[in-house]
Structure formats: C-alpha cells, structure tokens
C-alpha positions, 0 to 999 in steps of 0.5 A, spaced: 543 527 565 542 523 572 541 517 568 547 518 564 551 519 570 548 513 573 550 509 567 557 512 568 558 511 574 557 503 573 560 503 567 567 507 570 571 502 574 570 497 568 573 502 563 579 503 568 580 495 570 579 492 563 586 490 561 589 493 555 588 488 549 594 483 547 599 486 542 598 483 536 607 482 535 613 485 539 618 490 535 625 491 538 628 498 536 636 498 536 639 503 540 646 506 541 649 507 548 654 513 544 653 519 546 658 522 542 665 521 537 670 520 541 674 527 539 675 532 543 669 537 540 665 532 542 661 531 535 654 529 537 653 521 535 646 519 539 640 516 536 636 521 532 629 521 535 626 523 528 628 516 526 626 513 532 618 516 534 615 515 528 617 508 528 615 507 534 608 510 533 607 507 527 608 500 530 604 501 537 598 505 533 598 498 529 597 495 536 604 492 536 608 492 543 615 494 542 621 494 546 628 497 546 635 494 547 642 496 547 648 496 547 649 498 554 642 498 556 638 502 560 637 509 558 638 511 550 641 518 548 638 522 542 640 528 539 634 532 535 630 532 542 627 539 543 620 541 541 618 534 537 613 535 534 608 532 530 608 524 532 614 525 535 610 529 540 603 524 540 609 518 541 612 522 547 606 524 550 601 518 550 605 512 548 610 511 553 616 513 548 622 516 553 618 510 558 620 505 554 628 508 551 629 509 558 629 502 559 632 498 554 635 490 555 642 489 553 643 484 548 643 478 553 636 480 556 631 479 550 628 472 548 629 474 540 623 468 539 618 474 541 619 478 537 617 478 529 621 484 526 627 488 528 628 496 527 635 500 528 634 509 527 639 513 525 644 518 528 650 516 527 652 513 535 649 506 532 656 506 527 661 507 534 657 501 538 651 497 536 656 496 529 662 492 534 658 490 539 658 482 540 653 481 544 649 485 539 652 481 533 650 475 537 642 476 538 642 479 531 644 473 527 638 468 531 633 473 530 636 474 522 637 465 522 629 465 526 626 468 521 624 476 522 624 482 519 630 488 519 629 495 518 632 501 517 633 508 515 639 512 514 644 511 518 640 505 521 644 500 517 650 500 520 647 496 525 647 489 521 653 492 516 657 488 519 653 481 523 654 475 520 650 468 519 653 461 522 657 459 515 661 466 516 657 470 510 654 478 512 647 478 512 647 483 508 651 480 502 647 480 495 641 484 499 639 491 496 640 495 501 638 503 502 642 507 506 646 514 508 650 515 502 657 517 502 657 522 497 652 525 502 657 524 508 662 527 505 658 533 503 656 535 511 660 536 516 657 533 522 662 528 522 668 532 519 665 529 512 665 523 516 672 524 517 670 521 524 667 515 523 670 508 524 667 506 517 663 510 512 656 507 511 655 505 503 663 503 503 662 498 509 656 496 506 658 494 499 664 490 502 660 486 505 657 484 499 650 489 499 647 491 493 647 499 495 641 503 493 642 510 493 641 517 490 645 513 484 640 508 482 634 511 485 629 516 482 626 518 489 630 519 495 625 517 500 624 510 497 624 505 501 628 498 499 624 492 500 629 485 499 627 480 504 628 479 510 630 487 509 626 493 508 631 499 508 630 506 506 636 513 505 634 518 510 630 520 515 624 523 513 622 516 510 624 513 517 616 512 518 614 509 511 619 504 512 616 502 519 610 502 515 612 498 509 616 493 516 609 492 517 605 491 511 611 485 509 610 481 517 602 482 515 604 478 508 609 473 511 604 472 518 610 470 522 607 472 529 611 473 534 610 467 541 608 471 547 
C-alpha cells in the first residue's frame, strides 16, 4: 500500500500539469440569441438543448474542440433545460456545455478557417435571428465557399435556408435537404400552427431552391440526409446520428481544421 502511494505521489502532480491533449478540429454550433416569438403570450423560441448537447458530446467525445456563436453573442437561452438527462446530462456535468453556451462569439469574432464543420440545433429561436442576420450570413457563405460541412436537425435548417453564395444562388439550392416538415408544423401549436413564424421551414426551403426530404419521401423519420457539404436530419431524437454522420463525412474528406 506504502509503495503504491509513493508511486501516486510521484506520478500526481504529472497527471494534474500534463496539458490536455490537442483537439483533432474545432466545430462551431449555431445558436439563436431569441428568447421568445415576439407575441404577447411570449411563445418560447430559444434553442431546444435536446438538439444542442448531444451534438455537443458526440463531437468533444470524438476529441473535437467545439465553440458556439451567435447572433448576439454571450449566453444562449434554451428551452427543454430542466432535469437533462442521459448525455445531455454527462455534457453538462463534465464536458463544460453551459461553459462553452454561455460565451458564444458573434459572427465577426470567429476566424472560420479553424473550423472543419458547422452544426445549427433546433428550436425555433434560429428561425427569428440566426435566419436574417447578416453578420451570421456573411460568415457562413465563407465557411460553405472553404469548404466545411453543415449540419442540422429539425428546425436547425432554417439557419442556412436563406445564405447565399457570391454568385447570388442559395446554398441550399438543388441540395437534399432534411428538415422540420410543415405538415408537422401545422399540426402543433407551439408556434400557433406556425402561425407565428416569419417563414415556415420546408416552404422557405423548397423556395430557395432545396430538394426537401421529409415524411413523404422518407421511410424512417430519424434518417439522416447526406448531400455534401450537408448532413440534415428532421426531428430532434436524431440530432446526435446527424452529429454522428458530421463526423464520419469530415474523416472521409480529412479536411482538418488550422489551429
């Protein structure tokens, strides 16, 4: 017993200074600023943290460094926030999640060459600010132009629906696309049967030109899209295959991020 102790003794303070390995790319998460619709019951819009931490675990557990922005920056608001659990809860508790949400850049802040991929969550906050904010467009038409990868789930799309490229075309345009649908939409009353939004998402989508996939033309409502540079999914308890998917595309295309 002496001698283990002698040996954790010597070996401790090694453990506490060794530096933390280097991340093998960063990943920028899209956030809205928005906290609610902007009517007067104050419907929630926020980000939905089921489509933000387990995104977030599945890149940091793959060894990626990952960073939010916003349109505002600083802290993000989410909805679904109480009682996470699984590994939205592991996120929270060791990997630094609300650290990381609670200091997002603004568009103009990030350096889009260090990041190899892009990942916009749900909740429908990202339709109000992330969807008409220059700043944000700006940033995302170089990161599309340098080559990294978009993903999405849910509502999430709506956050590169309406970026164009140089020449004028949206990036969306010809792109399968997965997304909320608006049949669904119309269905619930979250937003008033979307009655509330500035845009409905698959309408928004197909205008600018995307190939939208969605309960029509797909048998398994969790699928996720692949059609470079996106990687799209419908709903939220896919948010983490899509992540997942993210990731086996960036290993395929072994474009790493500088820094």
């Amino acid at each position: 017993m002496l001698k283990w102790l002698s040996v954790v003794s010597v070996l401790w303070p090694l453990w506490v200074n060794a530096a933390p390995p280097a991340p093998v790319g960063k990943i920028l998460l899209v956030a809205s600023s928005q906290l609610d619709m902007g009517d007067k019951e104050e419907h929630q819009a926020r980000n939905d943290l089921w489509e933000f931490a387990p995104p977030f675990h599945v890149f940091v557990m793959h060894g990626y460094q990952v960073d939010f922005v916003s349109p505002k920056g600083g802290e993000v608001p989410f909805m679904r926030d109480r009682d996470p659990v699984g590994m939205m809860s592991y996120s929270i508790k060791y990997e630094g999640f609300y650290d990381k949400s609670r200091q997002s850049m603004r568009p103009g802040d990030v350096d889009p060459t260090q990041y190899a991929a892009v990942f916009f969550g749900g909740g429908y906050g990202v339709m109000f600010d992330v969807a008409a904010d220059p700043a944000m467009h700006q940033l995302l038409a170089t990161l599309y132009q340098q080559g990294s990868w978009f993903g999405s789930s849910g509502h999430g799309a709506a956050g590169f629906a309406n970026v164009r490229r140089p020449d004028g075309r949206y990036l969306v345009a010809g792109k399968k696309i997965a997304a909320f649908p608006d049949s669904t939409e119309r269905e619930k009353s979250w937003a008033k049967q979307g009655t509330l939004l500035p845009f409905l998402l698959e309408s928004q989508l197909r205008q600018h030109g995307a190939l939208v996939m969605n309960k029509d033309n797909l048998a398994d409502k969790t699928a996720v899209v692949v059609d470079p540079p996106f990687v799209t999914t419908m709903f939220l308890p896919s948010a983490a295959l899509a992540a997942k998917e993210l990731l086996l595309q960036l290993e395929k295309t072994a474009r790493p991020a500088k820094g």
